[in-house]
N, C-alpha and C positions, 0 to 999 in steps of 0.2 A: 410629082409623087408617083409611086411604081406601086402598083396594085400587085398584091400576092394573088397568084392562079388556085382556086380550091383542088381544082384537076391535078397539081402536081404534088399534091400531100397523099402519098401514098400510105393509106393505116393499114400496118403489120397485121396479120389475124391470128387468134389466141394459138392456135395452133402447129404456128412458125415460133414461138415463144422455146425459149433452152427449156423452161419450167416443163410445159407442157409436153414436147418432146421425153424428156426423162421420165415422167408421170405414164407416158403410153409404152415406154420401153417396158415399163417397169408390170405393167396391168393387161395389155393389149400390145405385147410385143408386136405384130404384124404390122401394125397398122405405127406404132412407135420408132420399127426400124425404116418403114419407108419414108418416112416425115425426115427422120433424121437423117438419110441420104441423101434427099433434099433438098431440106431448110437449113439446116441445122449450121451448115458453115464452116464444122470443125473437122479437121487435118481427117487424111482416107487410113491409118492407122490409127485413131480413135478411134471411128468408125465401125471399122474392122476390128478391133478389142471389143468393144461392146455387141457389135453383134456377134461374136461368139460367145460372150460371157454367157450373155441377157438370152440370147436362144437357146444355149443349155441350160438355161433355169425353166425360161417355157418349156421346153420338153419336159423336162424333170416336174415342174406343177402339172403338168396336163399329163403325164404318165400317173403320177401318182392319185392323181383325180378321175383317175378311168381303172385304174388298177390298185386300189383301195386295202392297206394290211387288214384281215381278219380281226376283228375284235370279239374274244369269247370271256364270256362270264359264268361263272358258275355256283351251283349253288349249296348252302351250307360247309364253303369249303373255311376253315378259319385258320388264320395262321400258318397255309400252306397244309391243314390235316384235315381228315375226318374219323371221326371213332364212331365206332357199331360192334354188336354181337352177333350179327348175320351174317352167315355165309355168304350171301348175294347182296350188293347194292347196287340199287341204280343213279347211277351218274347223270345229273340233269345240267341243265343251264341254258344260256341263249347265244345265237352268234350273230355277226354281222362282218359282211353282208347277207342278207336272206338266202342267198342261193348257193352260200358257201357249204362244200361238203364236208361234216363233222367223223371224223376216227376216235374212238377210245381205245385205247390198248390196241391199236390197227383192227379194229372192232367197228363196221359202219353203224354209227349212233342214228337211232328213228328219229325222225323231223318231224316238224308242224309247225308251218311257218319260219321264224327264226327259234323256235327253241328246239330242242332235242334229247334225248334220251340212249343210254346204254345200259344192260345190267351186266354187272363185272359179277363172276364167281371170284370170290376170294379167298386164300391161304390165312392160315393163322397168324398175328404177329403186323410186322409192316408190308403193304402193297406199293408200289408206284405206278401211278396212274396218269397217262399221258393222253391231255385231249386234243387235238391237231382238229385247223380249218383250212381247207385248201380251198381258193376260189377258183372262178373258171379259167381265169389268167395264170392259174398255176401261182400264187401268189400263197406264201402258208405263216402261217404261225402257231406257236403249239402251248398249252401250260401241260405247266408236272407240279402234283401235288402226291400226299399219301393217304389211304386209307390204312387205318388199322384194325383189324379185328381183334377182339380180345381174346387173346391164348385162353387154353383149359388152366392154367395154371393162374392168370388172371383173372378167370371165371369162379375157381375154387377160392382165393382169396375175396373176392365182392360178393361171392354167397354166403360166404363166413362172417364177412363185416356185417352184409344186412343181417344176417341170424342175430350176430351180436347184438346189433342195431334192435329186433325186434324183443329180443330177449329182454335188453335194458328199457325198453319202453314195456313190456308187460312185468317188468319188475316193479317201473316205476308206477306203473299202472295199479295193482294187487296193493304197494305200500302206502299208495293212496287212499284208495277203499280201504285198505287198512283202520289209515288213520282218519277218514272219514267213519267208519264205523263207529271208533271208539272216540270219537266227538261225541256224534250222535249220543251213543250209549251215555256217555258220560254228561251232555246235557240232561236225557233221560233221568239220569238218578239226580241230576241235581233237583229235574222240575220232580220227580217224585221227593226227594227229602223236603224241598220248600212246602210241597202239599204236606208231606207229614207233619212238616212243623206248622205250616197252619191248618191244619185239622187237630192235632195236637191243643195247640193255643184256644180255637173254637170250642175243644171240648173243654177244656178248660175253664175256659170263661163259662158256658154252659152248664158247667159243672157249679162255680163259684156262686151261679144265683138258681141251686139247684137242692132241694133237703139235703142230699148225701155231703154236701160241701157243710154242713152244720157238724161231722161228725169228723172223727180222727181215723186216719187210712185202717184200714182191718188189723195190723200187725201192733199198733198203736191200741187199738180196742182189744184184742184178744190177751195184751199186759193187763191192764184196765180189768178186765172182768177176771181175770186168774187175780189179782191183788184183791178185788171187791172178793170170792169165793172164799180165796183165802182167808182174809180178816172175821168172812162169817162163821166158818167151821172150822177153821182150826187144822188139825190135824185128823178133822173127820175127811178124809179124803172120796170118799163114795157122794157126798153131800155136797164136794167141795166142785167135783166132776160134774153134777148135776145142773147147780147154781152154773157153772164156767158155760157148759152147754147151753143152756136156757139162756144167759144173758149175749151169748155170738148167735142166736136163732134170733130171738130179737132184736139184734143189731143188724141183723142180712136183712131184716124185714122191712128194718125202718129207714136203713139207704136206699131199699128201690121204692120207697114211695115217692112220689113226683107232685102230688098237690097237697094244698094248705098248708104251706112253709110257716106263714104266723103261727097256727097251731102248734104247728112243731115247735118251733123257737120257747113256744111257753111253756111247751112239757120239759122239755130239758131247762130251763130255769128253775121247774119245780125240783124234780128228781135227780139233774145232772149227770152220773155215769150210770146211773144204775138201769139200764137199756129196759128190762122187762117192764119196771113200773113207767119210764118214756112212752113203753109198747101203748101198755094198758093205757096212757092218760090220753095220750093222742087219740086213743082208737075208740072211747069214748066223747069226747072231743066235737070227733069228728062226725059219728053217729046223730051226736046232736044237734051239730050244725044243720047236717045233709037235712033231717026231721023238722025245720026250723025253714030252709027255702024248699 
């Protein structure tokens, strides 16, 4: 039986691998191309295609990693515009790389840090505004955006809108208060006519359990004693004035009295319209009561 020698199993190492070769071409050119001159096995024009390809890629990564385009940002720019009514703005924003030197309008923009600033004096209408970053490698990139200022012509139309503008809100403002006003007002007389009408109804009722409610309104009485005068005299008309007089003085007399309604009620059962002799019976009556508690 023939023993295998361990000695003669030669183990490949990861790095003689095509994989791993291709992987170092591709990451660690330097060290990718020499493995592969090598280990690698394959024909001296392979070889030679790949290390030109693969090392003008490394150059081109490590160029570009050492000599970095300008990245600028800036600010309140939208849509490629900015609008103002000033004469002057200042053009802000930030760049990268930090040490990259910022122009506006071939204008050196103040630094601090990565951000930077310019103040552009501006013309009426549309500006173009070009911010360029050069770094030290001489490497640039630039944006163009616009500012606009608002023409006088623009200015006189937005003064007019807002006038307009303030006009129809102090119109709307006045027709308000207007008609706040004449709410008000017009609650006003409602709560004053309710009060009328119950103070009205109060006196009323007040009235109804009051002497003068025992008699008929004055215009009603003053028929009443010209028909009684009448009947008495005749055509004695001096007599007849007299009797009509006498009986509306004691009729005034006997609505403002305010106590002993019973009493009252009995004189006018005795006498009924005939007011002076109601006067008379009450006012005795009444004499006699008071003399009596």
């Amino acid at each position: 039986m023939v023993k295998s020698n361990p000695s003669s199993k030669i183990s490949k190492a990861w790095y003689k691998s095509k994989l791993a070769i291709i992987l170092l071409l591709i990451f660690i050119f330097p060290v990718g191309a020499y493995l592969m001159w090598k280990y690698s096995g394959w024909g001296k024009s392979t070889k030679i295609a790949l290390s030109i390809v693969m090392g003008l890629f490394f150059v081109l990564v490590v160029y570009s990693a050492t000599n970095p385009t300008p990245d600028i940002s800036l600010n309140n720019v939208k849509d490629g515009r900015i609008s103002t009514d000033n004469k002057d703005y200042i053009v802000s924003g930030t760049v990268y790389p930090i040490d990259a030197v910022v122009t506006v309008n071939s204008k050196d923009a103040l630094k601090s840090g990565n951000r930077f600033s310019a103040n552009i004096e501006l013309k009426e209408g549309d500006n173009q505004i070009t911010v360029k970053a050069v770094t030290k490698n001489k490497v640039t990139t630039d944006e163009q955006f616009i500012i606009h200022r608002t023409t006088a012509a623009e200015m006189k139309t937005k003064l007019d809108s807002e006038k307009a503008a303030k006009e129809k809100t102090a119109e709307a403002a006045a027709k308000k208060a207007d008609e706040d006003a004449a709410k008000k007002q017009a609650e006003a007389d409602a709560a004053a006519n309710k009060k009328a009408e119950s103070d009205a109804a109060a006196a009323a009722a007040e009235k109804a359990n009051t002497i003068a409610s025992l008699f008929p309104v004055r215009a009603e009485a003053e028929k009443i004693a010209r028909a009684y005068a009448d009947k008495e005299w005749g055509t004695d008309y001096e007599m007849v004035k007299y009797t009509f007089d006498n009986q509306m003085e004691a009729y005034d007399w006997l609505v403002s009295q305010t106590e002993h309604k019973d009493i009252m009620e009995g004189a006018i059962r005795e006498w009924g319209t005939d007011y002076e002799m109601v006067k008379y019976t009450y006012n005795n009556q009444v004499e006699a009561y008071n003399s009596l508690h």
